[in-house]
C-alpha positions in Angstrom: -45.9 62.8 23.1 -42.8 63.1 25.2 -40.4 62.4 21.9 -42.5 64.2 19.6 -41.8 67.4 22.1 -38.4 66.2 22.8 -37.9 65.8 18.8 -39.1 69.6 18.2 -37.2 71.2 20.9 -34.1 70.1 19.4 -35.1 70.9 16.3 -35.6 74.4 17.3 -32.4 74.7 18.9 -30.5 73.3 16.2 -32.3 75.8 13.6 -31.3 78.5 16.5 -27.5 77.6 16.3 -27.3 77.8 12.7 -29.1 81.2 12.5 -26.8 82.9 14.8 -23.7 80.9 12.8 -24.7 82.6 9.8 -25.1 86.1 11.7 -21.4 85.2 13.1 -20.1 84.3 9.6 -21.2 87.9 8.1 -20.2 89.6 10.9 -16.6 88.3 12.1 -13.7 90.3 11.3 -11.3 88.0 9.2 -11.0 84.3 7.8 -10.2 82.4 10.4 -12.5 83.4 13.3 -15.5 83.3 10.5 -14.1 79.9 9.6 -15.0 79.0 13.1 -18.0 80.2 13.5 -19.3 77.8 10.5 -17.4 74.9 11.8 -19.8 75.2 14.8 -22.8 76.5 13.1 -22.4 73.0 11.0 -20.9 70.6 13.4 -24.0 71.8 16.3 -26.5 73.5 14.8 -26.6 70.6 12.2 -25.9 67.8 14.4 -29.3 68.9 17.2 -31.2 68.8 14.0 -30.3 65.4 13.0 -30.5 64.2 16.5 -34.0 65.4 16.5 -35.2 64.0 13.3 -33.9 60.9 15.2 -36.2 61.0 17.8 -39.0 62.0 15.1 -38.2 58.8 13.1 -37.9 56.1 15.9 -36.4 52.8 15.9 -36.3 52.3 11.9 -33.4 52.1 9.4 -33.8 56.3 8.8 -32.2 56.8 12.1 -29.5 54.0 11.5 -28.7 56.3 8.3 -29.0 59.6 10.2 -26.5 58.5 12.7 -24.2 57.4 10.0 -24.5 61.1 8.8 -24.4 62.2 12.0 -21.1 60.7 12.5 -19.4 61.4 9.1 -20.6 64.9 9.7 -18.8 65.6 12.9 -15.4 63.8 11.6 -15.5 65.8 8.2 -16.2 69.0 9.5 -13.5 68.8 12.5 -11.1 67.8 9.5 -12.3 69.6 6.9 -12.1 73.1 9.0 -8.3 71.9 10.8 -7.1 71.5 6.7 -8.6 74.8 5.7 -6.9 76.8 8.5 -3.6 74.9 7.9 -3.7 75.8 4.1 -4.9 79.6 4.8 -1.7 79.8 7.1 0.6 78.3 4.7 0.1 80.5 1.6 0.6 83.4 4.8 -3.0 84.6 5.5 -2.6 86.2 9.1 -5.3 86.4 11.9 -6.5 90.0 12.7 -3.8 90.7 15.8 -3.3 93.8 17.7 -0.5 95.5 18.4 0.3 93.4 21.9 -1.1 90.2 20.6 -4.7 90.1 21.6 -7.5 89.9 19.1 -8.7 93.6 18.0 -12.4 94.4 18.5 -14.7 94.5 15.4 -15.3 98.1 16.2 -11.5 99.1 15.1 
């Protein structure tokens, strides 16, 4: 009982996290602070929801393979997201900046 609930609740909150990722991805200003947003819609959001199928599948071989995911997931997406800011920045795509250096509101 205690797992199944356990299981549930983080599946809940992991569903949660990538709901409001997705709000953050339509609604950020430029590339890079959207680019952020899904790196941590995908990294949390996805890794609560594998941690909770976890607890729904017990001590088999499925949760051997969803930590194996679980792990590939949160070294690919900390790389993957690091390479695609790099590469933005190289071929000169600039954060949104104001005029002393802070980041501008969405409402300018």
């Amino acid at each position: 009982m205690w797992l199944n609930t356990i299981s549930w609740v983080l599946l809940s909150l992991g569903s949660f996290f990538c709901i409001v990722g997705a709000f953050g991805i339509l609604r950020f200003p430029d590339f890079y602070t959207r680019m952020h947003a899904a790196g941590v819609t995908d990294t949390l959001g996805a890794g609560l929801i594998l941690v909770g199928l976890m607890f729904l599948s017990g001590p088999t071989l499925v949760t051997v393979k969803l930590v194996l995911i679980l792990g590939f997931l949160v070294i690919s997406s900390a790389t993957s997201t690091h390479a695609l800011a790099k590469a933005a920045l190289t071929k000169g795509l600039k954060p949104i900046l104001t005029k002393n250096g802070d980041k501008r509101d969405s409402a300018d």
